[in-house]
N, C-alpha and C positions, 0 to 999 in steps of 0.2 A: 776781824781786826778793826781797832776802832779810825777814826777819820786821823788824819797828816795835817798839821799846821806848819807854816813857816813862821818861827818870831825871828824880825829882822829887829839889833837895838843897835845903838850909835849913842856917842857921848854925847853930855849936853853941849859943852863946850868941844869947840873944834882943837884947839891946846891939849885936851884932858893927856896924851901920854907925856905930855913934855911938862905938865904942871902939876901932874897928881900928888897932891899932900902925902904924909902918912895914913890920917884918915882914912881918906879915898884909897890908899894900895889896900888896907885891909878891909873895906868894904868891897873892894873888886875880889877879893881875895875868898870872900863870903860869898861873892857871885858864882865862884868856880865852884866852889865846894858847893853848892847848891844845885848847880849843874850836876855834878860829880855823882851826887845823891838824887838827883830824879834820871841820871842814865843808869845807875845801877838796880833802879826800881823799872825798868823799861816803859821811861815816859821819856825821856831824852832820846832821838835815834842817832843824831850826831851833833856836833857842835863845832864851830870852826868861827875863826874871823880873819876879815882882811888883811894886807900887811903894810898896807898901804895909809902911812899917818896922817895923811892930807884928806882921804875918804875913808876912815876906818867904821867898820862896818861887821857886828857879830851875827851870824847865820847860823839856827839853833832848828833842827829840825825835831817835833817832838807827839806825839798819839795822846788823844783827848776824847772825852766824848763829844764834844761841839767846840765849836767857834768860842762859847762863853768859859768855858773851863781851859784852851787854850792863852785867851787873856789872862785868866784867874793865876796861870803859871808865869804867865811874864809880869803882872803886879805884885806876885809875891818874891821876885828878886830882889833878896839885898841891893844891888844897884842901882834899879828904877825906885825902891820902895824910896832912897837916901837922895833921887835927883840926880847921878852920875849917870846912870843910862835912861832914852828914853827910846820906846820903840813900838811895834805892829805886829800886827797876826795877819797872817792869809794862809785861805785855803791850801793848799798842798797837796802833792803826791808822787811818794817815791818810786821811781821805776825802776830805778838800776841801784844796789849799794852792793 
């Protein structure tokens, strides 16, 4: 089984659910789908975020061969690529799902 990263991402702007242009829904929109499409390739293991609008916070657990190719999946979201989310990799490892 290859290595467990955690990408943790968060808006740039603390506003972002209460000001999201059009634009930005449909580039968040592009984030999902992209998600959507590396769970059903089994590089996603789950995906979930906060609900909380004052600390929102997306927690995206996902199988990489390294640290470097786990970044390489969080640069390649629609959302960080556009500035609307920005976020981190760490190591990881699922014990229980």
């Amino acid at each position: 089984m290859k290595p467990q990263f955690l990408i943790t991402i968060e808006p740039s702007r603390a506003d972002l659910d209460a000001t999201m242009g059009v634009e930005e829904q449909r580039v968040v929109g592009e984030h999902f789908e992209y998600l959507k499409h590396l769970h059903g390739k089994g590089v996603v293991l789950f995906a979930g975020r906060t609900t909380d609008e004052k600390n929102m916070r997306g927690l995206i657990v996902v199988m990489a061969a390294d640290k470097a190719a786990a970044r390489a999946l969080l640069e390649a979201d629609p959302a960080v690529q556009a500035g609307i989310f920005r976020g981190r990799v760490e190591d990881f490892l699922v014990v229980l799902k």
